[in-house]
C-alpha angles and dihedrals in degrees: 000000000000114000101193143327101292088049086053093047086047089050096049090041081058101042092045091047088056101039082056098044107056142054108273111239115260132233139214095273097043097041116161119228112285114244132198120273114241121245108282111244103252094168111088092207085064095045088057089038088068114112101216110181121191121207109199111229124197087018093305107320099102104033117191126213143215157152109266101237 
């Protein structure tokens, strides 16, 4: 919920950052090329191993994840 004007101009600075930000989506007739999926982890010490990070988007609404590089 928007609380006032400078919370709406926040909310559209956001959205715009990570429109901007990020790959569009892509439909049916501009696919990308299809790669290959990687192997699935079966090992649970690897599973527990992952660095997630969360950023949190629209002061923590959205949040946004990732693997940590």
């Amino acid at each position: 919920m928007i609380r006032n004007q400078r919370h709406l101009l926040h909310a559209l600075r956001e959205y715009e950052r990570f429109h901007n930000s990020h790959p569009p989506h892509q439909g049916i007739a501009n696919a990308l090329p299809v790669r290959p999926l990687p192997q699935p982890i079966t090992s649970q010490d690897k599973i527990t191993d992952l660095d997630i990070r969360r950023r949190p988007r629209l002061s923590g609404i959205p949040n946004e994840y990732h693997h940590a590089a």
